[in-house]
Structures are given as C-alpha cells and as structure tokens.
N, C-alpha and C positions, 0 to 999 in steps of 0.2 A: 259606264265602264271605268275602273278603276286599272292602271299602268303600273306595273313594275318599273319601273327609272332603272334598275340593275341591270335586270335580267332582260327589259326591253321585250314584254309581253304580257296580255292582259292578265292582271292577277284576279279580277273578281266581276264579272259582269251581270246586269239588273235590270229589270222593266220599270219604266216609271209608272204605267197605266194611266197616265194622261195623254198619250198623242206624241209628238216631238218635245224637248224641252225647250224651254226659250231663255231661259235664265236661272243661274246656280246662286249661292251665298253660303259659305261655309262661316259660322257662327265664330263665333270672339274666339272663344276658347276651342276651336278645333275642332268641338264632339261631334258637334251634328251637319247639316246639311238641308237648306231648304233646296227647292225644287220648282219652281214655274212652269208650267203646260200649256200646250194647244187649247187644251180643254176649259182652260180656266180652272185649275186644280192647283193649289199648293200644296206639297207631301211633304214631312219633315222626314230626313234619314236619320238612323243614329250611324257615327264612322267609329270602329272599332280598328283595332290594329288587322285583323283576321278577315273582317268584310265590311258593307254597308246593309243597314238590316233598317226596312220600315219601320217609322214608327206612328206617325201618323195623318192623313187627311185634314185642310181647312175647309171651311167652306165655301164652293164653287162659285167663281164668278161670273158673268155674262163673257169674257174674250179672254182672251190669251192672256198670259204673263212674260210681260216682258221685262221687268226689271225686280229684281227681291234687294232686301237690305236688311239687315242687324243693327240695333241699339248699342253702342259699345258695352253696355251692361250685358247684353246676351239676354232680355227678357222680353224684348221687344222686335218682332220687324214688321217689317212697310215695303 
C-alpha cells in the first residue's frame, strides 16, 4: 500500500503475489522498488507519481527474503 501523507489515506494499493513481504529497497534514484517474499520471490515495481505497477519476477529462491539492497549505482542488488 502506498499512503497519502496529506490526505492521510491510502492512495494506491497491490498484491505482491508472493505470500507476506519481508523486505522492501527502494532503488538509488527513487523509480523503482524491489520486493522480498514468503515465497522466496523477488518482484521489481516500477513507482510512478500516479501508482506502482509491476515490472518484473527474479528467480525464486529456496526461503524467504529477508533483506534486499541497491548498489549505489542502481545496477546492482543483493
């Protein structure tokens, strides 16, 4: 889910299709949004001003994710 701060009400809400999330990382420069799952699923979002809109699947791991990270260059995470 994504919060309005103003208006103090959800502005845009999402399924991850992995299970619960267990860890977020919003990328260097703001655009996107990685994702961690139950499932052992990494999902990249793209973040627009207007929504967050899939963009795509890693490949699954054996267990959950618990921690994600960005390269400061934004080419890389871990």
């Amino acid at each position: 889910m994504e919060y309005d701060l103003q208006a103090l009400n959800i502005k845009y809400a999402m399924d991850a299709f992995g299970g619960p999330i267990w860890s977020m990382a919003a990328s260097p420069s703001g655009s996107q949004l990685l994702v961690g799952c139950e499932d052992g699923s990494v999902k990249l979002f793209q973040i627009t001003p207007d929504k967050i809109q899939f963009e795509r699947n890693f490949d699954r791991q054996k267990s959950r994710i618990l921690s994600l990270s960005w390269h400061p260059s934004g080419t890389h995470i871990a």
